[in-house]
C-alpha positions in Angstrom: 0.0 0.0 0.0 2.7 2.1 1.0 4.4 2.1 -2.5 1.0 2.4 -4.1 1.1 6.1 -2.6 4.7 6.4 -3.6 4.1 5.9 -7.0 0.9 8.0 -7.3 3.2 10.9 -5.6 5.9 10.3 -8.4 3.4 10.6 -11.0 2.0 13.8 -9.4 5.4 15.0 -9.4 6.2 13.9 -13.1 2.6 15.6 -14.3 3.6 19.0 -12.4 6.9 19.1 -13.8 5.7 18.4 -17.2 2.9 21.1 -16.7 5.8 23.9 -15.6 7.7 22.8 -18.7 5.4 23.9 -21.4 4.4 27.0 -18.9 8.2 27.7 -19.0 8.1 27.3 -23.3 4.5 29.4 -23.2 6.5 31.8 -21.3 9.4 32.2 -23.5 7.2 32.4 -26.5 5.2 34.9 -25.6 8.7 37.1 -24.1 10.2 36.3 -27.5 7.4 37.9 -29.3 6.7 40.8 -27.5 10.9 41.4 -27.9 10.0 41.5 -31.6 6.8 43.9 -31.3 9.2 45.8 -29.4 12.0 45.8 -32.1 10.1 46.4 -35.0 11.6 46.6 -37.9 14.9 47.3 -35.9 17.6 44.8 -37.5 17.9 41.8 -34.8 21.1 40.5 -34.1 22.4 38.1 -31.4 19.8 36.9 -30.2 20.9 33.4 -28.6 23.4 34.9 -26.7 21.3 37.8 -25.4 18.4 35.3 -24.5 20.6 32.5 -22.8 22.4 35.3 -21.1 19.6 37.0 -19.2 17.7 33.2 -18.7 21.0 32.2 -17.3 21.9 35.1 -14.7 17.9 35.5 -13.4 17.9 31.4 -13.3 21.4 31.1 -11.5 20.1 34.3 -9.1 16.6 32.9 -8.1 18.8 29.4 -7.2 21.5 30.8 -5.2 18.7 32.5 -3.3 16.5 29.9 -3.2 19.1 27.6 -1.6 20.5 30.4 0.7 23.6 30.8 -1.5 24.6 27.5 -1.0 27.1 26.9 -4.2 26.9 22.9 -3.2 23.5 22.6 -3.3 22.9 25.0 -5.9 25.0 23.0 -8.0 22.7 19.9 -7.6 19.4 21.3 -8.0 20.5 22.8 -11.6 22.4 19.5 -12.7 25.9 21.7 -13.2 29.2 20.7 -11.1 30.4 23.4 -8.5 33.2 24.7 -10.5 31.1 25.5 -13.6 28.2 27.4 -11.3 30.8 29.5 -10.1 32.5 30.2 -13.4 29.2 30.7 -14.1 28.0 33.0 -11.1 31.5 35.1 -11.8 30.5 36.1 -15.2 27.3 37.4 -14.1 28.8 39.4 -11.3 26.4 37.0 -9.2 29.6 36.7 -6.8 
């Protein structure tokens, strides 16, 4: 019985996660065309790097918050090795 539960709790988990996911994309879509109304017909150049750069730094801040500045734990929650979050951290000026 007890795994019963377990399992139902995973696939709670697993539905919740997918449902954040394609929030996340909905979110991103909509920010990407709203940067494009915004641009108009300015030329549009660089645009990976200037995306992944701010989605990077607000991610890597709302983390380091979230786990009290804890690089360690941090590290585990986004699936990245310590040394790479604080390369990372350092070239947003997050440390």
């Amino acid at each position: 019985m007890k795994q019963a539960g377990a399992a139902l709790a995973l696939q709670a988990a697993v539905s919740a996660q997918s449902r954040s996911g394609s929030d996340l994309r909905e979110e991103v879509h909509n920010s990407v065309d709203h940067y494009f109304e915004n641009m108009g017909r300015e030329p549009v150049t660089d645009l990976h790097r200037l995306v992944m750069s701010e989605v990077e730094s607000t991610l890597l801040a709302h983390v380091m918050r979230r786990t009290g500045n804890n690089q360690s734990k941090a590290a585990v929650m986004l699936g990245l090795n310590r040394g790479t979050l604080r390369a990372r951290l350092k070239q947003y000026g997050l440390i």
